[in-house]
C-alpha positions as CSV (number, residue, x, y, z in Angstrom):
1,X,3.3,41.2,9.7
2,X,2.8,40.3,6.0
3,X,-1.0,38.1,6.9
4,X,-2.0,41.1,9.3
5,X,-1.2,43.5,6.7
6,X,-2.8,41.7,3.6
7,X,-5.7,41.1,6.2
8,X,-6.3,45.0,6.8
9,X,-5.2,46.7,3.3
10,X,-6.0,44.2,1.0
11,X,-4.9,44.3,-2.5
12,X,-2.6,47.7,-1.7
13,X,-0.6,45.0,0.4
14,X,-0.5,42.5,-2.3
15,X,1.0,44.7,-4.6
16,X,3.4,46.3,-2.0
17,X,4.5,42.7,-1.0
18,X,5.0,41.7,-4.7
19,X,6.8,44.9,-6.0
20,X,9.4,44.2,-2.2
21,X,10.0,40.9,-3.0
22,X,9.1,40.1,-6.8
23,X,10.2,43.2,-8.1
24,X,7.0,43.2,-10.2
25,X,4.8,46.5,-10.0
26,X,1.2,45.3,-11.1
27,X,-2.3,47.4,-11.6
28,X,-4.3,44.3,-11.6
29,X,-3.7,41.0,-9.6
30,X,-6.0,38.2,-11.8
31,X,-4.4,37.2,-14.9
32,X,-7.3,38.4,-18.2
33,X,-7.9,36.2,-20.4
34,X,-5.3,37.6,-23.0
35,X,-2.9,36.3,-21.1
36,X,-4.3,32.9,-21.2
37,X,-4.2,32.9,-24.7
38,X,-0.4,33.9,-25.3
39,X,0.3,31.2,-23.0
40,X,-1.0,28.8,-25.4
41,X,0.5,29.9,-27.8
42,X,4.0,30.3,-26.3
43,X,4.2,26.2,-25.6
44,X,4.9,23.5,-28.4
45,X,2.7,21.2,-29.4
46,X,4.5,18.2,-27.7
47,X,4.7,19.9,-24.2
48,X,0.6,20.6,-24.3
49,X,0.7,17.0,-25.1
50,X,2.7,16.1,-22.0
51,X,0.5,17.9,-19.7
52,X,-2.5,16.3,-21.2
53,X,-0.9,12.9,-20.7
54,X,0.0,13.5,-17.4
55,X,-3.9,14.8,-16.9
56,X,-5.8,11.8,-18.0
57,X,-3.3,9.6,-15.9
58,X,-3.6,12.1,-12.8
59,X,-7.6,11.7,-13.6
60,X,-7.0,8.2,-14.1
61,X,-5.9,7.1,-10.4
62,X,-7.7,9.9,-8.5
63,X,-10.9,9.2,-10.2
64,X,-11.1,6.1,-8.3
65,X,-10.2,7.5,-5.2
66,X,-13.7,8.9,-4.8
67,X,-15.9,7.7,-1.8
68,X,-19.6,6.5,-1.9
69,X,-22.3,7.3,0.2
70,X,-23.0,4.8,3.0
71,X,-26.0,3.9,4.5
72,X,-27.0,1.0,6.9
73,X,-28.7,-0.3,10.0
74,X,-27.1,-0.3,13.1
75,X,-29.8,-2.3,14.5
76,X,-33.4,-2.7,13.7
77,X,-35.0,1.4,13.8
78,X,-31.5,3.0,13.8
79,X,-30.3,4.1,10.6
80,X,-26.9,5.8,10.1
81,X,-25.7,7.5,6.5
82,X,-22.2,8.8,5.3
83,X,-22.8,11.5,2.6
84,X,-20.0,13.2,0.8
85,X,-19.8,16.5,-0.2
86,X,-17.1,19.1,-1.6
87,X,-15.3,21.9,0.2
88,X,-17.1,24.8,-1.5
89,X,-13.9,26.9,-2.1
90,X,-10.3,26.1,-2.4
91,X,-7.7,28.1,-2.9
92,X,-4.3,26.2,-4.5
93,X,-0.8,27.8,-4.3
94,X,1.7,27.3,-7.0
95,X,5.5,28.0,-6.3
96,X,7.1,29.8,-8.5
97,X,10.9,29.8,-7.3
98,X,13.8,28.7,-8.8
99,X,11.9,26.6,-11.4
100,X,7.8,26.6,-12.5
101,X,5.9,24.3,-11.6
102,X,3.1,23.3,-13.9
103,X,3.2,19.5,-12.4
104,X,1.8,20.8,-9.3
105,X,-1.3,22.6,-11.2
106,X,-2.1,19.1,-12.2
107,X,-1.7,17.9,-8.7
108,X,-3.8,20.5,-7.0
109,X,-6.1,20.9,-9.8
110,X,-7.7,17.7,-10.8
111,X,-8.1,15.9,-7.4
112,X,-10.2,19.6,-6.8
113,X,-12.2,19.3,-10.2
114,X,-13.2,15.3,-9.5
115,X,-14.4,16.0,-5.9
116,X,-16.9,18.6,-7.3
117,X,-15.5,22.0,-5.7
118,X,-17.4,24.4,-7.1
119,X,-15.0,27.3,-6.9
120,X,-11.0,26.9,-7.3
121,X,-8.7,29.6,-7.1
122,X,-4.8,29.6,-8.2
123,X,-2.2,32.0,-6.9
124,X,1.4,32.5,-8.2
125,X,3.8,34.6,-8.3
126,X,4.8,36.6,-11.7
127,X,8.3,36.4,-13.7
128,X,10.2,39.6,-13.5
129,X,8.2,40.6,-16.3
130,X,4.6,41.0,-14.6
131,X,3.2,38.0,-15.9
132,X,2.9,34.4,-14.8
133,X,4.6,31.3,-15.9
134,X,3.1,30.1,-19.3
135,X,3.2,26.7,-18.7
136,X,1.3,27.1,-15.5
137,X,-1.6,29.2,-16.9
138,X,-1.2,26.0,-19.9
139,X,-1.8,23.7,-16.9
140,X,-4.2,25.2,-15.2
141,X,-6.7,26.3,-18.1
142,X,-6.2,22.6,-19.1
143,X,-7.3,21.4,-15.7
144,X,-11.0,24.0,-16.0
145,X,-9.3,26.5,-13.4
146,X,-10.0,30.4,-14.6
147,X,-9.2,32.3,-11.9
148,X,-5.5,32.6,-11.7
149,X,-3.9,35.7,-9.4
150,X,-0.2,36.7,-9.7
151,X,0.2,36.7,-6.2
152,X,3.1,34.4,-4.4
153,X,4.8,33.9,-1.2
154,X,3.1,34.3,2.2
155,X,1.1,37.2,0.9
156,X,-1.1,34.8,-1.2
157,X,-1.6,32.7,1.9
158,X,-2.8,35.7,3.7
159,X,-4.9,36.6,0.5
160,X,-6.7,33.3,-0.4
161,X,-7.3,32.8,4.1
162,X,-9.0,36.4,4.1
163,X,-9.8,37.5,0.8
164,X,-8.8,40.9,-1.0
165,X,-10.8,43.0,-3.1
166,X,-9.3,40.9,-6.1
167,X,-8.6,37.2,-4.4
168,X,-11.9,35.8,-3.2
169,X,-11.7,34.3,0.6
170,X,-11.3,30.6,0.4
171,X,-12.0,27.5,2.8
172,X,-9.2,25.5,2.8
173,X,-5.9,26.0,0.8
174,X,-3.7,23.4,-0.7
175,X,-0.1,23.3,-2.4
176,X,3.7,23.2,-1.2
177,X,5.9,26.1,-0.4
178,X,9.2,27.2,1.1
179,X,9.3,28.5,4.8
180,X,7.1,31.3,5.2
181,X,4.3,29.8,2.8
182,X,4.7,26.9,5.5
183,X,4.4,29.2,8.3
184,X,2.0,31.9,7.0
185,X,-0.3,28.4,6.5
186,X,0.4,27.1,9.9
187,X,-0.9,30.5,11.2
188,X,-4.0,31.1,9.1
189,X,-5.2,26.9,10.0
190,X,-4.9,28.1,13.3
191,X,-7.1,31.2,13.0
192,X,-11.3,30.2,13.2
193,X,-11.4,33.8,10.3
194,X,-9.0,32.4,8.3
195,X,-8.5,29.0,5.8
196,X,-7.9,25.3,6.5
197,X,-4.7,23.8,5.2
198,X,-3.5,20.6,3.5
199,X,-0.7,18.8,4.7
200,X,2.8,19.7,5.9
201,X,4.8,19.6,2.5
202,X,8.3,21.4,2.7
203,X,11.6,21.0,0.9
204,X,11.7,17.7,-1.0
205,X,13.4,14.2,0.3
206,X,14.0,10.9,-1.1
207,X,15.6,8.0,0.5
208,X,16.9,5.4,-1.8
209,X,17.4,1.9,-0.4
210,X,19.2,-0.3,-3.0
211,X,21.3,-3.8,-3.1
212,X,24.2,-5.0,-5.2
213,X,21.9,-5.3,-8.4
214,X,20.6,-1.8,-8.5
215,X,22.9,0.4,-10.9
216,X,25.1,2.9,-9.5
217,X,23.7,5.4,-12.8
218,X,20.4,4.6,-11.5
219,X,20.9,5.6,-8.3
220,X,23.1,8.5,-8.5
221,X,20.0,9.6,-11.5
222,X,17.4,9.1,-9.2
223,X,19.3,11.2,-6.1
224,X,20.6,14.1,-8.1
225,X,16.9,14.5,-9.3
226,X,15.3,15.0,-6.0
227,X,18.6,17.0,-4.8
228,X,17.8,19.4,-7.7
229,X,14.6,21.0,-6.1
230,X,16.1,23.6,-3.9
231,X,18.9,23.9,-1.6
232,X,16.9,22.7,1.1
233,X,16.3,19.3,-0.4
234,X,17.8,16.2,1.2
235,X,18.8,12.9,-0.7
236,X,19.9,9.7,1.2
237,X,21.0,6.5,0.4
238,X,20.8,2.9,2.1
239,X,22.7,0.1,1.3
240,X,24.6,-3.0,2.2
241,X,27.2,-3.0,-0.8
242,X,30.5,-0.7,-0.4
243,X,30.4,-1.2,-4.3
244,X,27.6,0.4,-4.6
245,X,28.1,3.4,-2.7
246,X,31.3,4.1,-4.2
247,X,30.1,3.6,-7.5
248,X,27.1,5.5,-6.6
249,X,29.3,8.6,-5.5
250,X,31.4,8.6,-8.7
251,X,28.3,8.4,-10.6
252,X,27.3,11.5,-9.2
253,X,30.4,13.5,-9.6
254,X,30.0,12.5,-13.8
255,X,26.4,13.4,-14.0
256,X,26.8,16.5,-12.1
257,X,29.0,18.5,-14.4
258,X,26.4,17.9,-17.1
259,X,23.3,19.6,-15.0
260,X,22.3,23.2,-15.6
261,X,21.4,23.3,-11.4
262,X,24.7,22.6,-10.5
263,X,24.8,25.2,-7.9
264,X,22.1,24.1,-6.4
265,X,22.7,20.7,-6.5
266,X,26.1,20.8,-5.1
267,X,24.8,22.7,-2.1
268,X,22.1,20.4,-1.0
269,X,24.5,17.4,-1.5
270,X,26.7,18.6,1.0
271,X,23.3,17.7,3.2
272,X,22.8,14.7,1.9
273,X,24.0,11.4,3.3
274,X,25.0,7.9,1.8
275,X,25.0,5.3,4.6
276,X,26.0,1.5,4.4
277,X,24.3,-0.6,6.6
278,X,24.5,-4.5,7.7
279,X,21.5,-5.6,5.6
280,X,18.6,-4.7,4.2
281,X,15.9,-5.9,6.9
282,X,18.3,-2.7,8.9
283,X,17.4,-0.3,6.1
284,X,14.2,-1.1,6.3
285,X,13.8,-0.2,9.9
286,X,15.6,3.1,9.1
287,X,13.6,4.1,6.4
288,X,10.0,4.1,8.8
289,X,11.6,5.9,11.3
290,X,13.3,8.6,8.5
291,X,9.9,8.0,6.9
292,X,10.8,9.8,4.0
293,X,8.5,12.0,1.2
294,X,9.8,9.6,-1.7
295,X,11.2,6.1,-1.0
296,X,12.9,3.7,-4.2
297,X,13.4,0.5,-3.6
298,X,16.2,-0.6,-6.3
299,X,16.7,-3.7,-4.7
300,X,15.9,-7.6,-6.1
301,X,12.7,-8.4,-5.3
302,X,11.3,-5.3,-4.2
303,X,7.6,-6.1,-4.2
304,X,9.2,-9.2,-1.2
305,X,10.4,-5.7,1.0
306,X,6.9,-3.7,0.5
307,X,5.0,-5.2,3.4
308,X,7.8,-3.9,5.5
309,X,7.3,-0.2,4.8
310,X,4.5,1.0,7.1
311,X,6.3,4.8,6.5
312,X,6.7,6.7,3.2
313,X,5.2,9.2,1.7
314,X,5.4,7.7,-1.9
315,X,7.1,4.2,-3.1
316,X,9.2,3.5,-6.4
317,X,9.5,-0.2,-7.1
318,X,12.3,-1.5,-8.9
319,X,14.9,0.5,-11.1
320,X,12.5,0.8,-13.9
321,X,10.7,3.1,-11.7
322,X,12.5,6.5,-12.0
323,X,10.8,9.1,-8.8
324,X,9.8,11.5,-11.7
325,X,7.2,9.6,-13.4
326,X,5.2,10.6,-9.8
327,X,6.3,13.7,-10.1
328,X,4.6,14.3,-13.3
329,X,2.6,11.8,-14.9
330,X,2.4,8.4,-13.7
331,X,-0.9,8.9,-12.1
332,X,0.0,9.3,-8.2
333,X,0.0,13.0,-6.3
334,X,3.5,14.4,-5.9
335,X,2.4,16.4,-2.8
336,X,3.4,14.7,0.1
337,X,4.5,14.8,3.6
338,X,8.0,15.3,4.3
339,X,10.0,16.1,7.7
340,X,9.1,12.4,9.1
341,X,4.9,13.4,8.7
342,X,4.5,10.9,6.5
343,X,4.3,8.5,9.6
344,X,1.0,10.3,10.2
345,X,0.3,11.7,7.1
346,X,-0.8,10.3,3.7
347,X,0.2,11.7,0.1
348,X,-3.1,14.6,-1.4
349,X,-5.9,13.0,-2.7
350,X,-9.5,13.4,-3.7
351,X,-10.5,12.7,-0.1
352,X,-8.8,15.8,0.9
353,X,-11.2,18.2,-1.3
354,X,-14.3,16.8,0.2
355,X,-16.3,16.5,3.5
356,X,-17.4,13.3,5.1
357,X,-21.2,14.2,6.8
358,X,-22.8,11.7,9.0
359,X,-26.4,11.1,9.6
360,X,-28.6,9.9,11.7
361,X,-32.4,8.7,11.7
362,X,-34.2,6.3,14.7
363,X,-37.8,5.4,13.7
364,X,-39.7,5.4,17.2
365,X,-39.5,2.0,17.4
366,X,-35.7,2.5,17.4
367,X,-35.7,5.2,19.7
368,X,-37.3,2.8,22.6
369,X,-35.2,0.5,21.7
370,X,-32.0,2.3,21.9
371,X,-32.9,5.7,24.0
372,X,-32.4,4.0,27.3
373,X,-28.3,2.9,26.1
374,X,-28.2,6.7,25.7
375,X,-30.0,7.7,29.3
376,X,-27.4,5.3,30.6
377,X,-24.4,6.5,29.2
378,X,-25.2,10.2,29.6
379,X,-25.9,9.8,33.0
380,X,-22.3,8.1,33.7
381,X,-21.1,10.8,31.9
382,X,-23.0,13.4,34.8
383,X,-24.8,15.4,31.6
384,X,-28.0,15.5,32.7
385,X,-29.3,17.4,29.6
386,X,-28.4,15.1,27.7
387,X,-30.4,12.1,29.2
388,X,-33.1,14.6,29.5
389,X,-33.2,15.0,25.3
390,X,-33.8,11.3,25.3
391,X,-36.0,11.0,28.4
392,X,-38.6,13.6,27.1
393,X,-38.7,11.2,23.8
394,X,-39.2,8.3,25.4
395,X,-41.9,9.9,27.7
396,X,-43.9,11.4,24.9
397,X,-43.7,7.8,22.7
398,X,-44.9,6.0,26.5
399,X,-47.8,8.6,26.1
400,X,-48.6,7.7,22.8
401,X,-48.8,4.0,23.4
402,X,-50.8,5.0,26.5
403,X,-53.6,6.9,25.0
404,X,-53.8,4.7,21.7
405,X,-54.4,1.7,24.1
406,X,-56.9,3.7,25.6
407,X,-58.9,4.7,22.6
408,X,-58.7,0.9,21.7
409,X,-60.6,-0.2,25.0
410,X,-62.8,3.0,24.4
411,X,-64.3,1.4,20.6
């Protein structure tokens, strides 16, 4: 209903979807630059200093993620090229639910800016006062992204697939959600009118393995701060010490009546799970078939354990490695596959923003010496047309050959 509707009425939709669910009544859907400005202006120096940090590190690690061309002989007359180019437009999505998320502008917007995309549009949805997060405008003019739309929820799913009057028609769309973002995304990939989509990314996960010398504050920090996304969000714990886990339970129960989200918190602990297990090699084995969105390792040794983990969506090594440094600003993206995808799915990265075009160019000589491989394959194949594309080639270079030998003996 709400991708069919924002489909046929455009903007009138947006706003009716935003006033139903936001509460917000707006004239104008792009955030001017005024707005832009007061942003600025409403963070501290220290927090646009953050987001900078957490920038150049993002820059850092995805800068290097960025393919070459490739070019090479197959054999001699057969040349075969990989060349890289950038999705034209993308469109990124930035939740705006119980708490902003600036991080995810970083996230979204640098890999996009590296791989070259020449247009990048940002949709959000406003605070009960009609405008959008500051922080998130901060983030996103930071990252070179100017076109910013207050526009959240499925609605701006249906808006950047389509386009509106206001929200220019993108070609593949990027960024986590809750449910019906997830849905309305699932339904526009699957449309040919409509947008490509990243990967699945729903409510967050972490799966903590740890031994006897991880600290119970540690790990009871490291699960309350993944269990603090939404009520959705699922934290679990591995380990082979009973000391541990009930350590790690009290630990929770102390930190807990000191967090502002306790609500929250306390209802997606009641989904959460602490599990003892025989040994390590055990939790292991659980954790690529959970195959979780965030994995820590707070165990000894935990480089000796990585080669193990063929599953994860993103690792934390050691207890000096807290999960939100990848939230934010170690380097690594934070969006990532959750629901068990990360056994086929990788974390957002450059690659994602960008196209991967092959090539092909057979000099004559390679043509006669390849051509008949082709004839033989297509006809085993029964596609006749297809042997006949080569077989007209190879007929025309025999004629060739035939009439320069001819004009040779001729002189």
């Amino acid at each position: 209903e709400i991708i069919s509707a924002v489909r046929h009425q455009g903007d009138a939709a947006l706003r009716s979807y935003t006033e139903r669910f936001d509460g917000v009544q707006l004239e104008a859907l792009a955030v001017p630059r005024g707005e832009f400005i007061q942003a600025r202006r409403s963070l501290a120096a220290r927090q646009i200093a953050a987001l900078e940090c957490a920038i150049a590190n993002v820059h850092e690690f995805h800068s290097a993620q960025v393919m070459q061309p490739l070019a090479l002989e197959t054999m001699p007359g057969v040349r075969c090229e990989r060349i890289i180019r950038p999705i034209s437009a993308v469109g990124l999505y930035v939740p705006a639910g119980s708490a902003p998320l600036p991080s995810t502008v970083v996230m979204l917007a640098v890999p996009a800016r590296i791989a070259g995309c020449a247009r990048r549009v940002l949709c959000t949805a406003p605070t009960p006062e009609g405008r959008a997060n500051p922080a998130v405008l901060v983030a996103a003019e930071l990252c070179g992204i100017e076109a910013v739309f207050k526009v959240g929820g499925a609605q701006a799913i249906a808006a950047l697939a389509y386009g509106t009057a206001s929200v220019p028609k993108v070609d593949k769309i990027f960024g986590p959600g809750n449910a019906w973002v997830t849905a309305a995304k699932q339904l526009v990939a699957n449309d040919p009118a409509g947008a490509a989509c990243d990967l699945p990314a729903g409510p967050s996960e972490v799966l903590v393995i740890a031994d006897e010398t991880a600290r119970p504050d540690f790990v009871a920090a490291d699960l309350l701060a993944q269990a603090e996304h939404d009520a959705q969000a699922q934290a679990l714990l591995l380990t082979p010490s009973r000391t541990l886990a009930h350590g790690t339970a009290a630990a929770i129960q102390t930190q807990l009546r000191e967090l502002s989200r306790r609500a929250i918190l306390e209802e997606s602990l009641a989904a959460s799970r602490c599990i003892v297990v025989p040994d390590l090699d055990i939790a292991m084995q659980l954790a690529n078939q959970y195959a979780a969105e965030h994995l820590i390792l707070e165990v000894r040794e935990p480089h000796r354990w990585l080669p193990q983990i063929h599953n994860a969506g993103s690792i934390f090594l050691g207890s000096w490695s807290p999960e939100p440094l990848g939230d934010y600003c170690s380097g690594t993206n934070h969006v990532l596959p959750t629901y068990g995808y990360a056994r086929a799915y990788s974390g957002l990265s450059v690659l994602d923003f960008v196209k991967r075009i092959t090539v092909q160019e057979l000099s004559p000589a390679g043509l006669r010496c390849l051509g008949p491989v082709a004839v033989t394959l297509a006809q085993l194949e029964g596609l006749d047309a297809h042997a006949q594309a080569v077989l007209q080639r190879l007929a025309a270079l025999e004629a060739q050959g035939a009439a320069g030998t001819a004009s040779r003996v001729e002189s």
